[in-house]
VOVEXMAR-390957 format. One record per atom (N, C-alpha, C, CB): x, y, z; residue in one letter. Coordinates in pm, whole numbers, plus 50000, padded with zeros to 5 digits. Glycine has a CB too. Example, Ala and Ser with C-alpha at 12.3 -4.5 7.8 and 13.67 -1.06 7.14 Angstrom:
% residues 2
513194943150780a 512304955050780a 513204967050780a 511314955350905a 512854977550708s 513674989450714s 512905000350787s 514084994050572s 
% end
This chain:
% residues 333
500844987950000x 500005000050000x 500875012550000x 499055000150122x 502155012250106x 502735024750073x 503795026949972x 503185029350179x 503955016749901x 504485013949779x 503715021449684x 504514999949750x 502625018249667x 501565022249560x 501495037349588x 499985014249576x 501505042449726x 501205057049733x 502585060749678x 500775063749891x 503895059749717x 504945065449654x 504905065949554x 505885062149668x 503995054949443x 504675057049336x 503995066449297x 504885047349250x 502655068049370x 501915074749288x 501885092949273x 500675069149326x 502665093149409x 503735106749473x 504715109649391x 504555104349613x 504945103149297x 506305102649231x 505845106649077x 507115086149246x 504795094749064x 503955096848919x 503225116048913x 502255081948926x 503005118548999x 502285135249013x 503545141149023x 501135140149162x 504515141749064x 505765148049096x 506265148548901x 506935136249233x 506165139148883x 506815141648720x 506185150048635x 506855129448633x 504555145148650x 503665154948559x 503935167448616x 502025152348557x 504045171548748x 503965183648717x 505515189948723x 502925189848807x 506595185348691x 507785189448607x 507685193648474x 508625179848600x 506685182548445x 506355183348272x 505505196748250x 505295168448207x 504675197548319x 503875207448358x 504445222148356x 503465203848482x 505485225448443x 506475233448447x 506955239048325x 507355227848504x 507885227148280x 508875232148166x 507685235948058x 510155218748104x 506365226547975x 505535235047932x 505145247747928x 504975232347952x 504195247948046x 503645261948006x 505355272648033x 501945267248142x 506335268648056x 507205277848053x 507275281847918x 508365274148107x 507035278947825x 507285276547697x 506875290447637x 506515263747643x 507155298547546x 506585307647467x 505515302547373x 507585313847399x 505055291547309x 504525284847275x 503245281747310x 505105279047277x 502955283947450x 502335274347504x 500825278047500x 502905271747634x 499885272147469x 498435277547383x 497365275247502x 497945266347217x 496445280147462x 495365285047565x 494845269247559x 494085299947512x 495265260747488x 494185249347535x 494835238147626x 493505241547399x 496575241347582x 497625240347656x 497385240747853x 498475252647589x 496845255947880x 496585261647985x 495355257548070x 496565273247950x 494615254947959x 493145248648021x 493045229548050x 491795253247880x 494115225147970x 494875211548013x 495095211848168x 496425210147934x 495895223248172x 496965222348291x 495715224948416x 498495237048282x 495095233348377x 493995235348467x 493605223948538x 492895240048402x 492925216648436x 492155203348466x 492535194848590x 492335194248348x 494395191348493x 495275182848610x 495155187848710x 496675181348602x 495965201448728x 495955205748897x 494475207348986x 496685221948908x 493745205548912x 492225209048989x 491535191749053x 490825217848830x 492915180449015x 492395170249032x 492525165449254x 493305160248900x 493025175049281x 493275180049398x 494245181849484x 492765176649444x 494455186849619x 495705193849661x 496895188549651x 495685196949778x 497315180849660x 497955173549582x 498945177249481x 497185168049536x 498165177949431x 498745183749232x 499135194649238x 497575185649090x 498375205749309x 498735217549312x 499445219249376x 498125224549325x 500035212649475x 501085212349561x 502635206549538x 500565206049655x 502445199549440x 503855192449358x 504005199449272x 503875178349293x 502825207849223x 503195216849096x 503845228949158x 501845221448998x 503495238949262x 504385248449318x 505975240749368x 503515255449450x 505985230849391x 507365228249442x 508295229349329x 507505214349508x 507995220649204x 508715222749076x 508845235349016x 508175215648983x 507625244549040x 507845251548963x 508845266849033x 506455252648901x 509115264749188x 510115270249245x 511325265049224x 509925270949356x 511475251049182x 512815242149128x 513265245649001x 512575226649116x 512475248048902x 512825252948818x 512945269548780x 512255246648759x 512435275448864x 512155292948835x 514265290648890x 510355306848998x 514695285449006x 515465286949105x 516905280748974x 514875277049273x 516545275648938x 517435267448802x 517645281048723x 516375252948687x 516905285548660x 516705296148583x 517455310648566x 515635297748610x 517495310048756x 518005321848790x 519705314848776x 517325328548952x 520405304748843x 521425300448897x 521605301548678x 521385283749036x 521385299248581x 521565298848491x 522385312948432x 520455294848454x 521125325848477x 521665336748424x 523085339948558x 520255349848402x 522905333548632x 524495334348714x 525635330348684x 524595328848819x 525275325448588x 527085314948560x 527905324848456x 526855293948444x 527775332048411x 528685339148324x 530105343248417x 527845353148263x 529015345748549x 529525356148620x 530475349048748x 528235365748669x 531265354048818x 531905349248903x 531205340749047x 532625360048925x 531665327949097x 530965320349208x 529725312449134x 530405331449335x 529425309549000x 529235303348926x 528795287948984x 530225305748852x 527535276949024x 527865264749088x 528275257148912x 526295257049205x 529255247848995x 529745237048939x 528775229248820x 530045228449055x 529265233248658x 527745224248606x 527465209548609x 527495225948460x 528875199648638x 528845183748698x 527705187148779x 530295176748795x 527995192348860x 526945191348979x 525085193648970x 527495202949078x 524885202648870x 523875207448865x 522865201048735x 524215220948866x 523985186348703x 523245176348609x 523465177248462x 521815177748627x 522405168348422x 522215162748263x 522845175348149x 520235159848227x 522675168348027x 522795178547922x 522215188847922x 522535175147821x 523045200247838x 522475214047878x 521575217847803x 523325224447882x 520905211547743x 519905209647652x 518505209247711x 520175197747581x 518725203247853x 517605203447940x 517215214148036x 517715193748007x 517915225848008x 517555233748122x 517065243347994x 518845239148252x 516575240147816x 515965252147783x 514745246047743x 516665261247680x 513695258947801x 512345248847761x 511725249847599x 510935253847871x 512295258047534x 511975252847350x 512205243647326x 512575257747234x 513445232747395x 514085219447361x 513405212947434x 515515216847380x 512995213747518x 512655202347632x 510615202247557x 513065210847872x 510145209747516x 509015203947484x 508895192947355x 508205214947465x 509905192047311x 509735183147193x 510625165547250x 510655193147032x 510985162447408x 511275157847436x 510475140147459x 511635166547491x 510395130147438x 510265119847429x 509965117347555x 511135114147371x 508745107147616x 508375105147742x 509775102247815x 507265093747753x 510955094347721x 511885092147878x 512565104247919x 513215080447871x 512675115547745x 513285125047824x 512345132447938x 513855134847729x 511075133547914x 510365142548007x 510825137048110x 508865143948006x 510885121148179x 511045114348292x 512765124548340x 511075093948251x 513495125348280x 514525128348300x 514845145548350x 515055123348187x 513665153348242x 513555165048293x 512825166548399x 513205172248216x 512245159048464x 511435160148616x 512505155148683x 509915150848649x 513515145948677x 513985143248727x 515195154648749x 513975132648693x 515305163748687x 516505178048721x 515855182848792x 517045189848615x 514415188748724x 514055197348804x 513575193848976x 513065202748724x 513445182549024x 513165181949151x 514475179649219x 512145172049179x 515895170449137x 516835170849230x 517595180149253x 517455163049222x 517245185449134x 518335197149164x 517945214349246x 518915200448999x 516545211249266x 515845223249364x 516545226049473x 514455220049421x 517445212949556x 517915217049649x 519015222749673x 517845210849700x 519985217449549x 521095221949539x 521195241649493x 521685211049435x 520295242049437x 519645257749381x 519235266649491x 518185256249285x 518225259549595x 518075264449659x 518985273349816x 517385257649643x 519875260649792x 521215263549883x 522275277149852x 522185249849864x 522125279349717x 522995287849627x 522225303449611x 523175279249468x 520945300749598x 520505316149564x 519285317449707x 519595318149362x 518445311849774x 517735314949885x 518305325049968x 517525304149954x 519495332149994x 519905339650111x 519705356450015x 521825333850180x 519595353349875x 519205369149828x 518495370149785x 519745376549761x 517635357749693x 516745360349580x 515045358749633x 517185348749452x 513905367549593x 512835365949597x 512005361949510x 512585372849628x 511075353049595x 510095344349423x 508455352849491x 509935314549421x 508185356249332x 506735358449360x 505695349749297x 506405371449323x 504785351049377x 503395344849366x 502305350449353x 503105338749450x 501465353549239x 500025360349230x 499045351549153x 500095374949155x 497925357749186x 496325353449141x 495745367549047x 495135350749313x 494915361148930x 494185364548849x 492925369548978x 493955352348729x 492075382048941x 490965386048974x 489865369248950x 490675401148871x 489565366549065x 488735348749090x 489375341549091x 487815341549002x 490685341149119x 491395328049139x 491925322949257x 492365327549066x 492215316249304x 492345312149465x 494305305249384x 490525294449560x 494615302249484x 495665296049501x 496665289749576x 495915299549473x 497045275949610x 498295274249735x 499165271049676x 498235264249852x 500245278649802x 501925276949783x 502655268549861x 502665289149804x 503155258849847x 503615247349949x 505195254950011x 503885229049848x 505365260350042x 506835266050052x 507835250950094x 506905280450197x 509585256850054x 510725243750083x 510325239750227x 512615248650079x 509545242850330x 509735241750498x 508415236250523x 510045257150595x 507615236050417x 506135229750412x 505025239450527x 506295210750470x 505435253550501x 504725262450535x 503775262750401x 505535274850579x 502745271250454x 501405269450334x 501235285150327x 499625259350395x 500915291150191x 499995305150176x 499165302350139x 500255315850104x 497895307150097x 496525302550064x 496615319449980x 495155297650222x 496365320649869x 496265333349826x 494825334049743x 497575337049741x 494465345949795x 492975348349744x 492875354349614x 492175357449836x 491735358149577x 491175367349440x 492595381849412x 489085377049501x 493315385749316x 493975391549305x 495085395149429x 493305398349255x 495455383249438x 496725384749555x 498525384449495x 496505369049673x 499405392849571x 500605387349521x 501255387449654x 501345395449399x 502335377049670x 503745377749779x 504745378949750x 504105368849852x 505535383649754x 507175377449754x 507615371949864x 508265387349731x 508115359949878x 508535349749966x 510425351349933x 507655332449917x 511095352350065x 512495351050078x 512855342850182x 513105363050092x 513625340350153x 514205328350265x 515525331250307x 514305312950204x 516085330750391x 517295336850440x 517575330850564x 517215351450454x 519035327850587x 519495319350706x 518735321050824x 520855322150743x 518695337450859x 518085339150953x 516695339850998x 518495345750971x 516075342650891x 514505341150892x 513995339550821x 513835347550921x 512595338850720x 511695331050647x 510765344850631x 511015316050728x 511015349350508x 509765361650496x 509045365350376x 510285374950530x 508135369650406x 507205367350302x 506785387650331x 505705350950343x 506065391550191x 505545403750184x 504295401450124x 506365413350116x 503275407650165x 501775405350097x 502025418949996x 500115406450229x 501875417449910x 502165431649774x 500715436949765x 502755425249574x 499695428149759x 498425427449741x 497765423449784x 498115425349680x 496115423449791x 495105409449798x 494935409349970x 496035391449723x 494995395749980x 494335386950079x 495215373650089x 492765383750032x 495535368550217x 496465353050224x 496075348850338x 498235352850224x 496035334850343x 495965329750502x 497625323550513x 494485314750533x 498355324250608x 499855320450627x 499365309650709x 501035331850698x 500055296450686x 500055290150803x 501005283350788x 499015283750843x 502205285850887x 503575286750940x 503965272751009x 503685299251046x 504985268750996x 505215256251069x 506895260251145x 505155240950941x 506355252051256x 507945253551349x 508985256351336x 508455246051394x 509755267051344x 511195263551284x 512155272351376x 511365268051107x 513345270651388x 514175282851420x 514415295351381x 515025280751416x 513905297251272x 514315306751217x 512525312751212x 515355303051076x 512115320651221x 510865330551266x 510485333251112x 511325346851372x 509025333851101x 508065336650987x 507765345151005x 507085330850956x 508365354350893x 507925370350915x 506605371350778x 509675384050882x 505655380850824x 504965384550712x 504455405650724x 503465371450716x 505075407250621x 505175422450620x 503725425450535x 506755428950535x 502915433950591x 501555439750488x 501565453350533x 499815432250512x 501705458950470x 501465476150459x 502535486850578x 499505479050510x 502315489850680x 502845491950766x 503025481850859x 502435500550799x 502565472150868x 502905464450971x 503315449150927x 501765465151065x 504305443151049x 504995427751026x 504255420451117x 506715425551060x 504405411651104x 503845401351204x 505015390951205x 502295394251154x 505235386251291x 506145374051325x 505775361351427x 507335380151384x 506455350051422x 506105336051510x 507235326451431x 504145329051491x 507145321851562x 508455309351536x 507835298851562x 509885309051632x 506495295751586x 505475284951580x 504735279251531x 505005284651617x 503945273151528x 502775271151458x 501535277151441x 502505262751483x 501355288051359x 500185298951328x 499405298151188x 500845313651331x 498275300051238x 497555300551130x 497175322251106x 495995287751171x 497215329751004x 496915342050989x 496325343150879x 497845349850999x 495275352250883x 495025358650722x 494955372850756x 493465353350629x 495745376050615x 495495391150613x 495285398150526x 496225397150652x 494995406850512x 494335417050410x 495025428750408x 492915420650439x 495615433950313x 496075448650289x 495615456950196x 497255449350263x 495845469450215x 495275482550101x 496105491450177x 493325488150088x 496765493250077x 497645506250113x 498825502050229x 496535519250180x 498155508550324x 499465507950460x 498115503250579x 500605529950514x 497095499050501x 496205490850614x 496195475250605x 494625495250603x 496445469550727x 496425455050690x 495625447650816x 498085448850668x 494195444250776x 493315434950837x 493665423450887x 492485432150766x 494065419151021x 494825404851068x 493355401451114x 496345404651208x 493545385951097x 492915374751165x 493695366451200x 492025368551103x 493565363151323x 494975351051407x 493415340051404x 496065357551659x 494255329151307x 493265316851346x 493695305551440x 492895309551219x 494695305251467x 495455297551544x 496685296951571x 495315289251522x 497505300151672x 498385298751714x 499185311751764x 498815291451637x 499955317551771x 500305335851847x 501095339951757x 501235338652015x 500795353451684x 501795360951620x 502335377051720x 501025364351459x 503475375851686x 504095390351758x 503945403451655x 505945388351795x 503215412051682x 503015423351551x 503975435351617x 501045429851517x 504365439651477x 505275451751539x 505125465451384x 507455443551573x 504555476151446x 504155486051363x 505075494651292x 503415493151427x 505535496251171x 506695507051143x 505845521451209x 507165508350941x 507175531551259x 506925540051269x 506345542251380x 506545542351189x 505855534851479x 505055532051626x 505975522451718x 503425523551600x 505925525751839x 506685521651934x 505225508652003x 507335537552043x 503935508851875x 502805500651939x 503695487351927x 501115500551852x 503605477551970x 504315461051969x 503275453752102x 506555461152027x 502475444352029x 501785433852051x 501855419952063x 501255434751997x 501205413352093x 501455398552069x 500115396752101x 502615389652156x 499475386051965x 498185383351919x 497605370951912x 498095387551812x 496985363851997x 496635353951994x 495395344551920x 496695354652086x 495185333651877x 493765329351833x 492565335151865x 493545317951868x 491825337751766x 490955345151811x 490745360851814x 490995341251906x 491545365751763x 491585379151792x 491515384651620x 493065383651895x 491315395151608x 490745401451492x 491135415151478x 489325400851494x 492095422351407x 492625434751446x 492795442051286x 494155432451543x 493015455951303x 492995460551160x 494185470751247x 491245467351064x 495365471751154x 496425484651167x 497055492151088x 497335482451217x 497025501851100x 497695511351034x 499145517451068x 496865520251035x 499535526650995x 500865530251063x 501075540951189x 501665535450956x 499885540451272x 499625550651353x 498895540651459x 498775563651284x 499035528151438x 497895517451563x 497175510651508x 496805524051664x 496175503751596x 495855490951557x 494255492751662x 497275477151602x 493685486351624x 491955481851670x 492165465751672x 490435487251526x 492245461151807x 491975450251830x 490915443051914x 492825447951853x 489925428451858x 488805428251898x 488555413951928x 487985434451812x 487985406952069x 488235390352006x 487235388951921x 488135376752115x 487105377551840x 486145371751750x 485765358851783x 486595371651621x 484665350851731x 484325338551788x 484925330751605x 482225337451861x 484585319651709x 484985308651579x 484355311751443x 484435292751613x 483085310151435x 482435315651373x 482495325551259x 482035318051439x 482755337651349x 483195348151266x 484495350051178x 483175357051340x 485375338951253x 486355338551196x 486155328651041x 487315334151305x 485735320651054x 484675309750913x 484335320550842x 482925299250959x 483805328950881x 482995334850776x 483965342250684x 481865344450833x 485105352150788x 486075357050730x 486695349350634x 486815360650810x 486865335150696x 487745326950589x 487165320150432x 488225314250676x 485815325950406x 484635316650392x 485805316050190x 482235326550426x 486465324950142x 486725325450030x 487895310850042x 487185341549985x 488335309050143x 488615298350091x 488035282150054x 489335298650145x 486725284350033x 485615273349993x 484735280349867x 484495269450141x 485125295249824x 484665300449690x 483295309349749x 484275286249563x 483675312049885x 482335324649924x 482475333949994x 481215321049991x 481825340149967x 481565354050037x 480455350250130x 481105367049930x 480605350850271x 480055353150395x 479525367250472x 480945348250462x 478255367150469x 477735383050480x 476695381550626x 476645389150307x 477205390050697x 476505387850799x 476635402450896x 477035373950861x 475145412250787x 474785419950837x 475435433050787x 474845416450949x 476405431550665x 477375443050592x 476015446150518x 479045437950483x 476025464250462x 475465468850397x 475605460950238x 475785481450424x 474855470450150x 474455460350017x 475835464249959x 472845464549902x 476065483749970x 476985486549952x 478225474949966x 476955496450016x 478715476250094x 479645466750127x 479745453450056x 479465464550250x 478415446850015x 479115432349995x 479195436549821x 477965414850054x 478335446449795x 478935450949650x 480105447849599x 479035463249637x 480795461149716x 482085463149704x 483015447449727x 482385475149814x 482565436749794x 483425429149799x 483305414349670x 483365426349952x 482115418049619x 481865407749487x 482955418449375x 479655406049422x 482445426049353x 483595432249293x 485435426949308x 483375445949353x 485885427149384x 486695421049420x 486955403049366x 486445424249547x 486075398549301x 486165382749237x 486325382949118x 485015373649251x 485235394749088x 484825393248916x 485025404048861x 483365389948872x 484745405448715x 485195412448624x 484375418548572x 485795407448550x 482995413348597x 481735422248563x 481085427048701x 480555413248470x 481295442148688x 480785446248795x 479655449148886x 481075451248789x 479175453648975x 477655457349033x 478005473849052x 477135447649210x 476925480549042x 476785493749126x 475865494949205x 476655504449061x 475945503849260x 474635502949376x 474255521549318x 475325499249616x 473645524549258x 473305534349208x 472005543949271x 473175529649089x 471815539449395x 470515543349439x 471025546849634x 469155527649396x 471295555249649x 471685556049799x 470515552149870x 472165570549849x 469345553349875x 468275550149912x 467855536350007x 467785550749804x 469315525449895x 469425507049904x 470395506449973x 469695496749768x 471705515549972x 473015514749951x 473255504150135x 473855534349918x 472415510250195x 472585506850340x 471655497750371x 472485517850433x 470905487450307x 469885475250321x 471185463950382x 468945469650136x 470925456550464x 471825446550564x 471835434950490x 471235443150721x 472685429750501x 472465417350440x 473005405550483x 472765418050329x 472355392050507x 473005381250516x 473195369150397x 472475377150620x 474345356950478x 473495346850398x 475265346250293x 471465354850302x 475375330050259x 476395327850203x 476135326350047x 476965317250268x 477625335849955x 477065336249844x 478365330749764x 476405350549810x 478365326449617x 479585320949587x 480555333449498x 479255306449498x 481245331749523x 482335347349501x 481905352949363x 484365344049489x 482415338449261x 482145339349103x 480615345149042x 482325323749048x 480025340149120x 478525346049093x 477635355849092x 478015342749134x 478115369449028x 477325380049092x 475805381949032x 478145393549076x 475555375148961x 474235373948937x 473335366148964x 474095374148855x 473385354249044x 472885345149128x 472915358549309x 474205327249115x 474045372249309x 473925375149460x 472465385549401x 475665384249560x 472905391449261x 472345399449221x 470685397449225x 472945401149111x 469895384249214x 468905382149236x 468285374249316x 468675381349166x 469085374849445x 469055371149536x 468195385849638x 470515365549552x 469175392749622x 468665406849649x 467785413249595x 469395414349640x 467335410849408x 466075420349400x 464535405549430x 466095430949185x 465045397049497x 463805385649503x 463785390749676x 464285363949452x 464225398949734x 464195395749889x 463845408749917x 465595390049972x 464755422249874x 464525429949898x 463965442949770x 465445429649972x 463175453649803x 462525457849699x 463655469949613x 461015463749762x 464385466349556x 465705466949460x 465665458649290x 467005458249560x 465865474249203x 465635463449047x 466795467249030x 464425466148899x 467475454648922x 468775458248855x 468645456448692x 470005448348917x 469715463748623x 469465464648532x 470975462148457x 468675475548525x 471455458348357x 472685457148268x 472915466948171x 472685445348197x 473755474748191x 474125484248047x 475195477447968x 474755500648081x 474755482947853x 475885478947754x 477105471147771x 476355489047711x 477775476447896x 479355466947913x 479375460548066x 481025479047897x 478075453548020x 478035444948118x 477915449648305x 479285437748080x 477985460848290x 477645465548434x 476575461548510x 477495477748438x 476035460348621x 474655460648702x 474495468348773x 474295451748771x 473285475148709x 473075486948833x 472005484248927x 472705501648778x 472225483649042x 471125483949152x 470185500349200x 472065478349292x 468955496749202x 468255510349260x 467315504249281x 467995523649181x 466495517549352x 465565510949449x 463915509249333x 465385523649621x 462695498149381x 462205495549271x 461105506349345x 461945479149217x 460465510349157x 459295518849152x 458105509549249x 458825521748975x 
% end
């Protein structure tokens, strides 16, 4: 039985090498992309062997444009023909070569990683509706929401990540070296096991501690905290509002990572404003009159026209579509 699981750990580990060097490709076609989709959507799993490779190979890539230059690693060391580290060549490669190009790209992640991790940063973003996880080398997890980006660095001394954008849940695993996560004006840190999501705009960044204690420390403020499960805080570069929350509320906060928006009691305005945030066709609320109607009740992110008539079947609100696809909400005659 655990034979069969390795191999089958091994069998997903290759595809998504193959996976990798593909869509690396200039080549690589939209039906190409909607392939790749499929696989990784076959579950966490996939998407999780596929971020490891594809930090093995981004990390190859870089150590590549390094070698001209002085401190250069050894190319014995760093494997096969050099034929395999370009991906125009490697897509026309024969199943054993693909076997062989998964096979660089995962052994040689570590050796890469040893060589450029103490300077270099990898980023990670999401399309407007796309969710995403990042398995990091330490088997820390990001969860990145609807238009999110990080840069993740790794460095002897600590493990840090920057939210650029968006929305992330961090959840950090043990180590010596401390998980820093920087959003707007403020860091958060833990050398434990934490679960966080946070939210930034600007130099504001919305924490939720779901489990375990982060230490927050404010640029520019002598404020310095330590935040435990349960607690719910929004800061700026001038302080922080901190509040406990129940389990509950914290679900609801998290609810996008199951594809929803959780509303419980935000104006229409408000959850407007936060479907907006998924999709690409927008809502307005064009009628101040509505703008402040309460609302509950779980809705799915992608869907604004399933929230959209949800609201004119409940409450007395018509909407209407102009030309480029907009919806306008107002209040009905």
């Amino acid at each position: 039985m655990g034979r069969e699981a390795g191999s089958q750990r091994e069998a997903v580990r290759r595809e998504a090498a193959q996976w990798v060097v593909r869509l690396d490709n200039a080549s690589c076609s939209a039906d190409d992309r909607a392939a790749f989709e499929a696989w990784r959507a076959q579950g966490p799993e996939y998407e999780a062997s596929y971020e490891r490779e594809a930090v093995a190979w981004e990390r190859l890539e870089r150590l590549r444009a390094m070698s001209p230059r002085a401190g250069a690693p050894n190319a014995d060391l760093l494997a096969p023909p050099r034929k395999l580290f370009r991906p125009w060549k490697l897509q026309a490669l024969d199943a054993k070569g693909w076997a062989r190009a998964a096979a660089v790209v995962g052994a040689t992640g570590m050796v890469a990683a040893g060589v450029i991790s103490a300077t270099a940063s990898t980023a990670y973003a999401t399309a407007i509706g796309e969710r995403r996880v990042i398995v990091l080398s330490d088997n820390s997890r990001i969860e990145l929401n609807t238009n999110s980006k990080v840069l993740v660095r790794y460095r002897k001394g600590a493990r840090e990540v920057r939210l650029v954008r968006g929305e992330a849940l961090f959840a950090a695993t043990p180590d010596a070296r401390p998980f820093i996560v920087t959003a707007g004006a403020t860091q958060l840190e833990t050398s434990d096991a934490a679960q966080v999501a946070v939210r930034v705009k600007g130099d504001t960044a919305a924490v939720t501690v779901k489990s375990g204690a982060v230490e927050v420390d404010l640029k520019n403020s002598d404020q310095d905290s330590r935040q435990l499960a349960g607690v719910a805080a929004v800061y700026t570069a001038g302080g922080g509002r901190v509040q406990r929350i129940s389990t509950a509320e914290i679900d609801r906060t998290l609810a996008w990572r199951q594809g929803a928006i959780a509303l419980n009691g935000q104006t229409l305005e408000q959850a407007v404003a936060e479907f907006n945030r998924y999709n690409r066709q927008h809502i307005a609320v064009d009628d101040r009159s509505v703008s402040a109607l309460r609302l509950a009740g779980y809705f799915q992110s992608t869907e604004p026209s399933s929230f959209v008539s949800a609201v004119t079947s409940t409450f007395p609100v018509a909407a209407r579509r102009d030309s480029e696809g907009v919806i306008h909400l107002t209040a009905r005659d």
